[in-house]
C-alpha positions in Angstrom: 8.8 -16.9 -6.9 11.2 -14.8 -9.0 9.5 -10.8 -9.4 8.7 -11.1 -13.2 6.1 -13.7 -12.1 5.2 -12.1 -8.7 2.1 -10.8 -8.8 1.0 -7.3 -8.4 -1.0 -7.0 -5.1 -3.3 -4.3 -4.0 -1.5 -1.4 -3.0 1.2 -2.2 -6.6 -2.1 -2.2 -8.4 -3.8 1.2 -6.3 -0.4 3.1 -7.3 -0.4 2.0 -10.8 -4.3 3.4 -11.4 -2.8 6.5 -9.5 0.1 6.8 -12.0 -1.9 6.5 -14.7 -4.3 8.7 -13.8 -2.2 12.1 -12.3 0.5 11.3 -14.3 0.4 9.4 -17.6 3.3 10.4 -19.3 5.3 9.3 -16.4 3.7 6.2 -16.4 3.9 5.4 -20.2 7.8 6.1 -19.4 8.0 3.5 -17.0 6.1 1.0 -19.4 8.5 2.0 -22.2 11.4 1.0 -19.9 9.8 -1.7 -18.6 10.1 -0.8 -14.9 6.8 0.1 -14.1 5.6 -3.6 -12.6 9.2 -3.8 -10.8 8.2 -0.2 -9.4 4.3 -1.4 -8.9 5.6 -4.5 -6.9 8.6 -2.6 -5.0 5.9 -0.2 -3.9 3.3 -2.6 -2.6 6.0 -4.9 -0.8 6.5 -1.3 0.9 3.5 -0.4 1.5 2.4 -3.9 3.0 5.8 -3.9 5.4 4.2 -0.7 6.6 0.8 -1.8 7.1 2.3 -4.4 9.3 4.3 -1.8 11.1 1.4 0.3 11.9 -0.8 -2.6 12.8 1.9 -3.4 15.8 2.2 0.1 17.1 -1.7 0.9 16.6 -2.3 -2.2 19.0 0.3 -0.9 21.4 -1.1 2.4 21.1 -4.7 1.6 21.3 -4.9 -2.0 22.9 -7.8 -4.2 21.8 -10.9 -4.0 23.7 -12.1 -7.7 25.2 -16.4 -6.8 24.5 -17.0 -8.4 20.8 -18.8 -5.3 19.9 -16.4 -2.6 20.5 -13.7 -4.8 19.3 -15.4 -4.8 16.3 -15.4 -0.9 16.5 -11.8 -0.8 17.5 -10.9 -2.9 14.1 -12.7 -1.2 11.9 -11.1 2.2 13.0 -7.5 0.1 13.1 -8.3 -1.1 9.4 -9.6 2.4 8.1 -6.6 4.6 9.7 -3.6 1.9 8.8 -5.1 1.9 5.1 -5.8 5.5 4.9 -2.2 6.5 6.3 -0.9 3.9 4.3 -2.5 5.2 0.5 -1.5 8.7 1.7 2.2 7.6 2.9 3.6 4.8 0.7 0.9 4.6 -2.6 -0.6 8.2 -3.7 3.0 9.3 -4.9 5.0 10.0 -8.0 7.6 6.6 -7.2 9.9 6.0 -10.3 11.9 3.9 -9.2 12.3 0.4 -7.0 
């Protein structure tokens, strides 16, 4: 799939909403250069390689408990601090370029 018909996935779609909320003009520049999906999709092929990063070393960290209760505990945390760290680290920022 070449990038002008990749689609934009979540975190791509997060950072544009960001963008075009905190900072607009910034955003309308990108459009007017016609780099802002190219940024979008650059930035959530980052941020999903890092997900994947922090999903390996949270289970190393914080090994996966065998009850099905407090594995379901476990994941939810897992889910909530990789996303969290991930929209702080790698989405909720000023990117301009690819």
């Amino acid at each position: 799939m070449n990038q002008e018909t990749e689609q934009i996935g979540y975190y791509g779609q997060a950072w544009m909403s960001f963008m075009e909320e905190n900072y607009a003009k910034l955003a309308a520049q990108l459009q007017k250069c016609g780099t802002y999906e190219e940024v979008a999709r650059s930035v959530d092929r980052s941020a999903c390689d890092y997900c994947d990063l922090l999903r390996k070393q949270y289970a190393q960290q914080n090994p996966p408990p065998d009850d099905p209760e407090a594995y379901r505990t476990w994941k939810y945390t897992r889910d909530y601090y990789i996303n969290s760290t991930v929209m702080r680290e790698r989405v909720l920022i000023a990117v301009t370029r690819v």
